[in-house]
PDB file of N, CA, C and O in Angstrom:
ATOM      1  N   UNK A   1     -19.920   5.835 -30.021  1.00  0.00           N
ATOM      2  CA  UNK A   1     -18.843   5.967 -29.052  1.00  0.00           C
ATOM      3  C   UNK A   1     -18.645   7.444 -28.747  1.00  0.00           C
ATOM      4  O   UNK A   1     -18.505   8.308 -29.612  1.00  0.00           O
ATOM      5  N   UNK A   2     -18.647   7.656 -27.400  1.00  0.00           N
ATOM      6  CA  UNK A   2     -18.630   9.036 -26.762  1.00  0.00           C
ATOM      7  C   UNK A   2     -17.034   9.109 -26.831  1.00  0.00           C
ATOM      8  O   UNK A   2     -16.436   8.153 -26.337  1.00  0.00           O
ATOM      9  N   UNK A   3     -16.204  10.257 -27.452  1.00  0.00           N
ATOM     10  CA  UNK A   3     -14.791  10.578 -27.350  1.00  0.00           C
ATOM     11  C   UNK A   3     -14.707  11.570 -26.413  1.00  0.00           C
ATOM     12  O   UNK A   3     -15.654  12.348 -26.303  1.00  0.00           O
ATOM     13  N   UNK A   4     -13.632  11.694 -25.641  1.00  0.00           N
ATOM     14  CA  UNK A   4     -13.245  12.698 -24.650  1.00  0.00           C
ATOM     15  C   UNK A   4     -11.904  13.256 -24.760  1.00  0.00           C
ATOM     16  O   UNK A   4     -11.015  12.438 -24.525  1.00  0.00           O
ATOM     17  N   UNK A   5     -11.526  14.430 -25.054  1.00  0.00           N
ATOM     18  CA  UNK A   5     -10.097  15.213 -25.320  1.00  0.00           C
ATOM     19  C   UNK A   5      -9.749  15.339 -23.386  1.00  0.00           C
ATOM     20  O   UNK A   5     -10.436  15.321 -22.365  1.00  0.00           O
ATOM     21  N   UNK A   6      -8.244  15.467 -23.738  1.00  0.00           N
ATOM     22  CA  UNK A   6      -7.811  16.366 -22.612  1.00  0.00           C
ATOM     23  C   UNK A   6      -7.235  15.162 -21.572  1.00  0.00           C
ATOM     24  O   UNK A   6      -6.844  15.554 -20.472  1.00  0.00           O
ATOM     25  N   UNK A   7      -7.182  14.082 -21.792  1.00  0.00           N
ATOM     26  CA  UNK A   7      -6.757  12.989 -20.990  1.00  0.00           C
ATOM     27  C   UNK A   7      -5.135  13.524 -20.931  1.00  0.00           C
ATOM     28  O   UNK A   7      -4.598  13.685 -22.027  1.00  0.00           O
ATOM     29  N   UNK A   8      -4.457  13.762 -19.899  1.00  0.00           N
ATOM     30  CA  UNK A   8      -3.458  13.870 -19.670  1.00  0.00           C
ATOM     31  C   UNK A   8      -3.018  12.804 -18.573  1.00  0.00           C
ATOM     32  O   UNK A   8      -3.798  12.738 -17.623  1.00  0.00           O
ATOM     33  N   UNK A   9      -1.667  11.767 -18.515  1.00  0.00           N
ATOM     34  CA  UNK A   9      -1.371  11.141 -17.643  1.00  0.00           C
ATOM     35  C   UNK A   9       0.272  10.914 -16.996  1.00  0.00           C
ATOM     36  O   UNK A   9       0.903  10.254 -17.821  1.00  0.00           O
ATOM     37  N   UNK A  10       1.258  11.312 -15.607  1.00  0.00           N
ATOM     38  CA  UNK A  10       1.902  12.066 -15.570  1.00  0.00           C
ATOM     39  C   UNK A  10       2.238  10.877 -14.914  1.00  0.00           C
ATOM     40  O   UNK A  10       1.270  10.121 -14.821  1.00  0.00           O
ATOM     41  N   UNK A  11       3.046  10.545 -14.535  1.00  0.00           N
ATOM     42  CA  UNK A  11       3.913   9.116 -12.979  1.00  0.00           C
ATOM     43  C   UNK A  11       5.421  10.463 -12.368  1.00  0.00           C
ATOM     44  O   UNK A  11       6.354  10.894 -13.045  1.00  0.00           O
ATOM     45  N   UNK A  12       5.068  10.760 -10.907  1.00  0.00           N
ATOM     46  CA  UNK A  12       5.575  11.186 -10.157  1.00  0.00           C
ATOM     47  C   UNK A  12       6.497  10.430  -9.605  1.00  0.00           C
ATOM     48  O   UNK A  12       6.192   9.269  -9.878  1.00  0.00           O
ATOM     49  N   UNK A  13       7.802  10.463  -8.752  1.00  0.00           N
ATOM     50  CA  UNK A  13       8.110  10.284  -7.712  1.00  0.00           C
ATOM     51  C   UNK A  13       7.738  10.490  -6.370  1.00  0.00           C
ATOM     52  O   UNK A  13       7.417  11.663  -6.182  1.00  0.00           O
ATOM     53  N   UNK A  14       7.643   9.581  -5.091  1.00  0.00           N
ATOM     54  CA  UNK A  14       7.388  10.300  -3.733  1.00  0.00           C
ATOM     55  C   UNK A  14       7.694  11.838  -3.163  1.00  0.00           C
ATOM     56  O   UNK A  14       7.090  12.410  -2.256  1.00  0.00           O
ATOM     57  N   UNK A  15       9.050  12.448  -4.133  1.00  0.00           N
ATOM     58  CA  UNK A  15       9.231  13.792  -3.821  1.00  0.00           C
ATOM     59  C   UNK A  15       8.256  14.539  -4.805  1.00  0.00           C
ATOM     60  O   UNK A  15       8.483  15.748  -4.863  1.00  0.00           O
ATOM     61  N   UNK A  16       7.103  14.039  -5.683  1.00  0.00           N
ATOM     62  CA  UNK A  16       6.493  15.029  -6.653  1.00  0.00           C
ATOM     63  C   UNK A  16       7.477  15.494  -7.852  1.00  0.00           C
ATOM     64  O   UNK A  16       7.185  16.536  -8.438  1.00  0.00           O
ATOM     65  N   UNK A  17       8.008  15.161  -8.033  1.00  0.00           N
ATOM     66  CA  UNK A  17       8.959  14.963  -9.139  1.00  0.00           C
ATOM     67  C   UNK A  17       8.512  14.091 -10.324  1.00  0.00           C
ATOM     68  O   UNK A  17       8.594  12.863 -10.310  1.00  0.00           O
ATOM     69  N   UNK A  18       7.909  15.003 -11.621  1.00  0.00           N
ATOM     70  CA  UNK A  18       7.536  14.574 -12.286  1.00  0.00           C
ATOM     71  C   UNK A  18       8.931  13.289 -13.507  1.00  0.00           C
ATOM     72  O   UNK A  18       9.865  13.603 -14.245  1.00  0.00           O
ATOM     73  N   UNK A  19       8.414  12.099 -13.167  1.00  0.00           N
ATOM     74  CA  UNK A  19       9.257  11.140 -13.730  1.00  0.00           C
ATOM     75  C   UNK A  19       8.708  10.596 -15.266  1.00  0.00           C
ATOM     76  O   UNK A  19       9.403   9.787 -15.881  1.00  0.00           O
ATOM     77  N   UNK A  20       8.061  10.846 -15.555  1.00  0.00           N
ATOM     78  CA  UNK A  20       7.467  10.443 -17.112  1.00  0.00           C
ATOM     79  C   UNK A  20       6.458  10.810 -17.674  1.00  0.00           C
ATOM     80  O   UNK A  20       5.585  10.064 -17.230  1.00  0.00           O
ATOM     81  N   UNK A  21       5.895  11.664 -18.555  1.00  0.00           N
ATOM     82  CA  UNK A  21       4.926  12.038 -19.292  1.00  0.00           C
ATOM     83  C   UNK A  21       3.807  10.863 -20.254  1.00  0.00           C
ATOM     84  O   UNK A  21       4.010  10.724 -21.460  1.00  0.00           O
ATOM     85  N   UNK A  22       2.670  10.097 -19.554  1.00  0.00           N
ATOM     86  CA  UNK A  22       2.929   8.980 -20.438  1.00  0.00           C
ATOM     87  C   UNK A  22       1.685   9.508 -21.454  1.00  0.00           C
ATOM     88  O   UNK A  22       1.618   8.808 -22.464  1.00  0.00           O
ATOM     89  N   UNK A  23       0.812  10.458 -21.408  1.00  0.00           N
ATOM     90  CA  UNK A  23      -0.104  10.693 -22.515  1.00  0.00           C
ATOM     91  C   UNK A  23      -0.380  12.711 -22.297  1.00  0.00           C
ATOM     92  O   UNK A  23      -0.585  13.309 -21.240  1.00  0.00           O
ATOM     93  N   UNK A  24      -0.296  13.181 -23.434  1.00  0.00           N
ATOM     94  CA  UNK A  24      -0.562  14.169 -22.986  1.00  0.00           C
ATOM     95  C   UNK A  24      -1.692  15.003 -24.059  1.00  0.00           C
ATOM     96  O   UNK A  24      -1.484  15.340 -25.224  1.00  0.00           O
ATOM     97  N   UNK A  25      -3.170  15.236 -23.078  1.00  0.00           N
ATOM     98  CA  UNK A  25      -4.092  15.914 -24.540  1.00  0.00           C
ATOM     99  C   UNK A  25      -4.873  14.460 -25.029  1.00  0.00           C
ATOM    100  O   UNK A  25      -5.955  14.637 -25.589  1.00  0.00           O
ATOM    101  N   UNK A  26      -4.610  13.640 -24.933  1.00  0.00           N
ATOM    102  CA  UNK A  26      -4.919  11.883 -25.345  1.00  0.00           C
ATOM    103  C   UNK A  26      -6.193  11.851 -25.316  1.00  0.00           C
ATOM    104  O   UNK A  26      -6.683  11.707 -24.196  1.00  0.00           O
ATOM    105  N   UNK A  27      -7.304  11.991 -26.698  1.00  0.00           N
ATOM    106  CA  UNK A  27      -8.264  11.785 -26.735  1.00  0.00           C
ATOM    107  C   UNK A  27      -8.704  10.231 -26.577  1.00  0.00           C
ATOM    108  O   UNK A  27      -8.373   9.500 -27.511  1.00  0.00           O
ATOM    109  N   UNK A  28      -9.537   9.546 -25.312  1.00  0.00           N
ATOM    110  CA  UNK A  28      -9.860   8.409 -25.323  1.00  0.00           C
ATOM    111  C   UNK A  28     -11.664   8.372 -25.171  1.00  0.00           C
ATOM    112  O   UNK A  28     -12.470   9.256 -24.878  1.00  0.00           O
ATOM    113  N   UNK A  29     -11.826   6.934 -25.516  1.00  0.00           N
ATOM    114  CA  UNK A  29     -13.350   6.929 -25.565  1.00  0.00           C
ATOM    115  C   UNK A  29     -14.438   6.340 -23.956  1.00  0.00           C
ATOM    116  O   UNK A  29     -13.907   5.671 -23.069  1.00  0.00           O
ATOM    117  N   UNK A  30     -15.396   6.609 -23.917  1.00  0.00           N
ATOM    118  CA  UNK A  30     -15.957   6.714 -22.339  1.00  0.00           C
ATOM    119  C   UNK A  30     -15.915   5.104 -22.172  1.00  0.00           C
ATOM    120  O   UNK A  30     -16.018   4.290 -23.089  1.00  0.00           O
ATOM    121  N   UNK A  31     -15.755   4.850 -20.906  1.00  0.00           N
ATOM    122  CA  UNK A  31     -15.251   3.631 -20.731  1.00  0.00           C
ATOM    123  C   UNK A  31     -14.491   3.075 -20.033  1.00  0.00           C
ATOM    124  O   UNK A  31     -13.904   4.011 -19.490  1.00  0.00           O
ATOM    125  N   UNK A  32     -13.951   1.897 -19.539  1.00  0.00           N
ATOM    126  CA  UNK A  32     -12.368   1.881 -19.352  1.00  0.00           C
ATOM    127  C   UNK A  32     -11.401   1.895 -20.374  1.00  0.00           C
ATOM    128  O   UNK A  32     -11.563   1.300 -21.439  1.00  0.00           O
ATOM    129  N   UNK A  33     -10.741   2.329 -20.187  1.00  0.00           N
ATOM    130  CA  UNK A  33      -9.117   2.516 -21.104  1.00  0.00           C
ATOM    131  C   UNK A  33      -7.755   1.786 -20.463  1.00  0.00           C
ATOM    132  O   UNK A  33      -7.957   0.941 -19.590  1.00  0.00           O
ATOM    133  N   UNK A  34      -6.615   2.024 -20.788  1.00  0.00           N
ATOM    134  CA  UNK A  34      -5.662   1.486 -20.394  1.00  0.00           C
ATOM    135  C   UNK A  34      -4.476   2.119 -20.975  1.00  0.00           C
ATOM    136  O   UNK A  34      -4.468   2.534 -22.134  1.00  0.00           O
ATOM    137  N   UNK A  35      -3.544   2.192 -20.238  1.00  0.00           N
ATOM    138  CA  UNK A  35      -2.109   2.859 -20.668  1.00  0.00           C
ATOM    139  C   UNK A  35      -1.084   1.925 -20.180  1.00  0.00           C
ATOM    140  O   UNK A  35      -1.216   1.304 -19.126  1.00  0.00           O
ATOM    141  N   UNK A  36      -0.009   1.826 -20.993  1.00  0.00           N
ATOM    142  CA  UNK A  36       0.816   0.697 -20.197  1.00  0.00           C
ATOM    143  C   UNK A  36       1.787   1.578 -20.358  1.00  0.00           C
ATOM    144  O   UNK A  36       2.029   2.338 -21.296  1.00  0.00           O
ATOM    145  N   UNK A  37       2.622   1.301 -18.775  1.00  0.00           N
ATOM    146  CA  UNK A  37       4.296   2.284 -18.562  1.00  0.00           C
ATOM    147  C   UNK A  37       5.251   1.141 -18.168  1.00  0.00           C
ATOM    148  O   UNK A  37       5.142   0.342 -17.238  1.00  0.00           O
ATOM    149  N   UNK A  38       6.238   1.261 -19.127  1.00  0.00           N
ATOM    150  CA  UNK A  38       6.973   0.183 -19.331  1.00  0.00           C
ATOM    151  C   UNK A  38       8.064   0.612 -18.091  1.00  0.00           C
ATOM    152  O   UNK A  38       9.170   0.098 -18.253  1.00  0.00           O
ATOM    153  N   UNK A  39       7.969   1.232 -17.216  1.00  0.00           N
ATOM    154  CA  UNK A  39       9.157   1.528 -16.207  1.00  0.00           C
ATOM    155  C   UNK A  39       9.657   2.427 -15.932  1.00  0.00           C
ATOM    156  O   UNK A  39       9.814   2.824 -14.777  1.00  0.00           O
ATOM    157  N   UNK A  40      10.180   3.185 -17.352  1.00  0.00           N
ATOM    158  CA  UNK A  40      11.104   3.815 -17.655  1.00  0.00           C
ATOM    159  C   UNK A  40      10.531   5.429 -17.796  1.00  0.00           C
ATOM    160  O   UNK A  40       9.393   5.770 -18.117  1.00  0.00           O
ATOM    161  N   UNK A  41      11.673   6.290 -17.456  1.00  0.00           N
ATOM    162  CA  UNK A  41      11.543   8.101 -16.761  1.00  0.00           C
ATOM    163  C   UNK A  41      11.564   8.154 -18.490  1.00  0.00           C
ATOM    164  O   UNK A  41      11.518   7.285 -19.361  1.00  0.00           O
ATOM    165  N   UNK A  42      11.665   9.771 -18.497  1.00  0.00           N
ATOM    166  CA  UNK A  42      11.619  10.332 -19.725  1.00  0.00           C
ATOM    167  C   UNK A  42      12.722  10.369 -20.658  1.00  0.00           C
ATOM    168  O   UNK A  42      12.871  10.714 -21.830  1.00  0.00           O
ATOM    169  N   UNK A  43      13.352   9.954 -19.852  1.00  0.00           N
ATOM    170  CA  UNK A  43      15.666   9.903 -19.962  1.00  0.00           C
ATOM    171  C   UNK A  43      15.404   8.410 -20.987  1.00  0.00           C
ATOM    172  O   UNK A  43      16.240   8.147 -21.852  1.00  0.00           O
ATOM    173  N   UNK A  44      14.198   7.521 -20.784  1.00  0.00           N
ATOM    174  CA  UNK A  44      14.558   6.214 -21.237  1.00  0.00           C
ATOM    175  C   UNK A  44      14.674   5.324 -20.490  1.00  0.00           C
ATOM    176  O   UNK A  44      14.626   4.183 -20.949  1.00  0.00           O
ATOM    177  N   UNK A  45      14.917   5.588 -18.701  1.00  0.00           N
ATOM    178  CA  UNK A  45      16.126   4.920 -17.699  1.00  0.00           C
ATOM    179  C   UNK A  45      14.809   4.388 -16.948  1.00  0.00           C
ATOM    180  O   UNK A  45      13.678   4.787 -16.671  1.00  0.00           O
ATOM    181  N   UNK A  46      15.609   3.270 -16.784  1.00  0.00           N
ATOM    182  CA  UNK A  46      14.190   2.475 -15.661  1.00  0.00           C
ATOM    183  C   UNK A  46      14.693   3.366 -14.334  1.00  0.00           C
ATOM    184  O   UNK A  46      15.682   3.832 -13.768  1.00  0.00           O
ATOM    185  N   UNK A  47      13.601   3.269 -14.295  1.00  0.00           N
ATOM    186  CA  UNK A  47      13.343   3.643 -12.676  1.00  0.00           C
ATOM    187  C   UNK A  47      13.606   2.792 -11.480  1.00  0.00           C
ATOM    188  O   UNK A  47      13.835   1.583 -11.536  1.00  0.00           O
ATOM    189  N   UNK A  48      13.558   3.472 -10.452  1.00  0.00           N
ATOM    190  CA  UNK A  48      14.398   2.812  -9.388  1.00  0.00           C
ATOM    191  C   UNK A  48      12.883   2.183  -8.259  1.00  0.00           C
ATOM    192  O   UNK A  48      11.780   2.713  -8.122  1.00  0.00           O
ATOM    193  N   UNK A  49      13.327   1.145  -7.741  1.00  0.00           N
ATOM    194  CA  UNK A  49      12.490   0.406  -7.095  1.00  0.00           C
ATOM    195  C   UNK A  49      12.222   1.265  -6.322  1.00  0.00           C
ATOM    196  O   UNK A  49      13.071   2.031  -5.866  1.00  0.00           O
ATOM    197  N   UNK A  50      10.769   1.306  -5.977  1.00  0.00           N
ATOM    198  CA  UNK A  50       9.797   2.414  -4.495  1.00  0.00           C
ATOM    199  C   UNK A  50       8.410   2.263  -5.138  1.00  0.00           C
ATOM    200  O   UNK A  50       7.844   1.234  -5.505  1.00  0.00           O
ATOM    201  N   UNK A  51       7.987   3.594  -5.186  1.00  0.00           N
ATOM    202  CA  UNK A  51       6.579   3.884  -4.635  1.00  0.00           C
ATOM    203  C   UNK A  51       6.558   5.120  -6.098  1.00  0.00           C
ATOM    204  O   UNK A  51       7.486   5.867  -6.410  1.00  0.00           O
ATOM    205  N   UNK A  52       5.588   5.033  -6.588  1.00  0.00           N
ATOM    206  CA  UNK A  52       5.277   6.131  -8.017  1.00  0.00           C
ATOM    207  C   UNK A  52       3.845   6.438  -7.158  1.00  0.00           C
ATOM    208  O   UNK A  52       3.234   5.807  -6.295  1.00  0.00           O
ATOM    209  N   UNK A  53       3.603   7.877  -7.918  1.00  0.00           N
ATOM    210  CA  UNK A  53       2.366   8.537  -8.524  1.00  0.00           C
ATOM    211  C   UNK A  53       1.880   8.781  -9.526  1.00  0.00           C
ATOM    212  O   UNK A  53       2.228   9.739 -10.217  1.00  0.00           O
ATOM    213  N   UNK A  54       1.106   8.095  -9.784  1.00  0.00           N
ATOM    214  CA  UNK A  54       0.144   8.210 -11.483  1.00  0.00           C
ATOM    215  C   UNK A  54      -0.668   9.260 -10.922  1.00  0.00           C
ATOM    216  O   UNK A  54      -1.171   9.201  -9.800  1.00  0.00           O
ATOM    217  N   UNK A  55      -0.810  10.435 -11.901  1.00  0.00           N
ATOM    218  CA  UNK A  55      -1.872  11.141 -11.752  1.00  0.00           C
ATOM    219  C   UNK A  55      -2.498  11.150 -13.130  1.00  0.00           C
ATOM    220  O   UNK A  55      -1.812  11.281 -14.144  1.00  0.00           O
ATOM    221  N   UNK A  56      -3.633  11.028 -13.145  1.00  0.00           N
ATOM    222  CA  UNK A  56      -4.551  11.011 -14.508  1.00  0.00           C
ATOM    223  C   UNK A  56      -5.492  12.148 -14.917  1.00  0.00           C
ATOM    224  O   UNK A  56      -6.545  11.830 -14.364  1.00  0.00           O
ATOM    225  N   UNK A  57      -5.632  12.891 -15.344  1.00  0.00           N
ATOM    226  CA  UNK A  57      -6.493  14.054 -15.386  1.00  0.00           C
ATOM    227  C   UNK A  57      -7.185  14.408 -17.188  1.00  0.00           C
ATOM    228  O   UNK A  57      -6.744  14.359 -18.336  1.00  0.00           O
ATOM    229  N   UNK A  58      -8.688  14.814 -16.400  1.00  0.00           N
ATOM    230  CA  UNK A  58      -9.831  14.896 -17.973  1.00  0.00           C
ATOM    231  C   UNK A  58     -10.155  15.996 -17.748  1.00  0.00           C
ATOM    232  O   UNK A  58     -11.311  15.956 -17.327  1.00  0.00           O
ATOM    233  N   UNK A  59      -9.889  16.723 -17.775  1.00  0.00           N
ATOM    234  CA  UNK A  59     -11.013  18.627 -18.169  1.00  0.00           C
ATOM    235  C   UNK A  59     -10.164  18.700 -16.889  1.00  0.00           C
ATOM    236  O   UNK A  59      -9.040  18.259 -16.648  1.00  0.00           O
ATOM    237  N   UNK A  60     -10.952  19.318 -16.218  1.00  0.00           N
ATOM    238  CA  UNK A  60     -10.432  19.824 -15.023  1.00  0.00           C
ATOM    239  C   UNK A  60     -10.196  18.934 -13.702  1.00  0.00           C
ATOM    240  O   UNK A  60      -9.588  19.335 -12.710  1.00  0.00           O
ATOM    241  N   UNK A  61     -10.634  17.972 -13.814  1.00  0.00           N
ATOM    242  CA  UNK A  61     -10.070  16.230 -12.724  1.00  0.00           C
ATOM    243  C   UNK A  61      -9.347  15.950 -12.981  1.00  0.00           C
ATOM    244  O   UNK A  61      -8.948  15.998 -14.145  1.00  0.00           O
ATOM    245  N   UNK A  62      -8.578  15.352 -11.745  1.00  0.00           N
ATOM    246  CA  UNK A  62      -7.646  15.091 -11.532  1.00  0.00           C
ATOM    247  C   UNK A  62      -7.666  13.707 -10.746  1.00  0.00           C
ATOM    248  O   UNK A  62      -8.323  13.994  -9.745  1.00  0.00           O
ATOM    249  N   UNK A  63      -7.333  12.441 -10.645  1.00  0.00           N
ATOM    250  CA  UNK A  63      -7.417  11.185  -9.801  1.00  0.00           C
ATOM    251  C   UNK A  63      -5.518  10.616  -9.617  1.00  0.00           C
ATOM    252  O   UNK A  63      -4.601  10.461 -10.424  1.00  0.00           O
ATOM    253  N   UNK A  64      -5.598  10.524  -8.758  1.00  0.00           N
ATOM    254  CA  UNK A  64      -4.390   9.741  -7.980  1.00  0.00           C
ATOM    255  C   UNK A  64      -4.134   8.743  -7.950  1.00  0.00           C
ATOM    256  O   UNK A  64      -5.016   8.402  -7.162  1.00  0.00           O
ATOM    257  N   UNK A  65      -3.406   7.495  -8.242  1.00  0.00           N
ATOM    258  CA  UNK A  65      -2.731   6.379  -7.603  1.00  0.00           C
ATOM    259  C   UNK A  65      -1.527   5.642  -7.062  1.00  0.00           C
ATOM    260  O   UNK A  65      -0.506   5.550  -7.745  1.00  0.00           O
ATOM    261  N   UNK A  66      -1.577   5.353  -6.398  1.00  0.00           N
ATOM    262  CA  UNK A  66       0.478   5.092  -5.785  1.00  0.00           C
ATOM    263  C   UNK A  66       0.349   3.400  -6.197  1.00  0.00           C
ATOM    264  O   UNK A  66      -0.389   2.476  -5.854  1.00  0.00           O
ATOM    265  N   UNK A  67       1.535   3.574  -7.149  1.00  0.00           N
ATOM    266  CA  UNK A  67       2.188   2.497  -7.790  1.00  0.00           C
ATOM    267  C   UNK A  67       3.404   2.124  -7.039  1.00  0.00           C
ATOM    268  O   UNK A  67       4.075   2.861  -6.317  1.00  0.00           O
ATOM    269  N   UNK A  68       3.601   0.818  -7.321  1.00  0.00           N
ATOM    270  CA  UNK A  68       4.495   0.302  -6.713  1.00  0.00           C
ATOM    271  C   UNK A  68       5.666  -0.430  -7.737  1.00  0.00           C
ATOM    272  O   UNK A  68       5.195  -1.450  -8.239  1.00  0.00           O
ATOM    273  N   UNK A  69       6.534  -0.260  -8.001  1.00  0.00           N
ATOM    274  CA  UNK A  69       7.498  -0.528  -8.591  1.00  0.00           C
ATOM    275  C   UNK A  69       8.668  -1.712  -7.885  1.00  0.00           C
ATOM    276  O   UNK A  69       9.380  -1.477  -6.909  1.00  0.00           O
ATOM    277  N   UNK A  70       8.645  -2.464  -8.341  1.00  0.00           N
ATOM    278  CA  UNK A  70      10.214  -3.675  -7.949  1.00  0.00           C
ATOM    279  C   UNK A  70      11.059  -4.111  -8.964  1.00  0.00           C
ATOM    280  O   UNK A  70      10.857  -4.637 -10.059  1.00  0.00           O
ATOM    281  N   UNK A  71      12.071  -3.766  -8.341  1.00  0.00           N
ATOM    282  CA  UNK A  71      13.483  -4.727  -9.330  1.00  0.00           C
ATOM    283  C   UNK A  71      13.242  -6.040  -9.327  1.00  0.00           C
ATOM    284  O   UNK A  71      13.109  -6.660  -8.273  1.00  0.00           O
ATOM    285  N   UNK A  72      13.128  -6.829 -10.995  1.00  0.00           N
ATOM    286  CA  UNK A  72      13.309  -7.775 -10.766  1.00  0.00           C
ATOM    287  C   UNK A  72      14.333  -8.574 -10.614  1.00  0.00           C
ATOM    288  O   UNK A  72      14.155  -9.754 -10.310  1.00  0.00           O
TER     289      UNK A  72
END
């Protein structure tokens, strides 16, 4: 198993407003992986129904995705 340091993974707000830190430095192995974000900002506090940014980044990459969040 190939290990890789430096996985950092961040969930934004639409204003770029960093809302939760969910791995930071997170050595994972080559592959797919998985992180689960239970909702909630760094406060603890769920978050409010819209639109998130996951940004995921390994060495020096960086990849994007817009999440979508709903009240249930």
């Amino acid at each position: 198993i190939s290990l890789f340091s430096g996985q950092t993974v961040k969930v934004y707000n639409v204003a770029r407003h960093l809302v939760r830190l969910l791995a930071y430095d997170r050595i994972v192995s080559q592959g797919s992986n998985a992180l689960a974000w239970n909702g909630k900002d760094n406060d603890n506090q769920i978050v409010s129904t819209g639109a998130y940014i996951v940004a995921v980044t390994v060495g020096d990459r960086t990849e994007t995705k817009v999440v979508s969040v709903c009240d249930r």
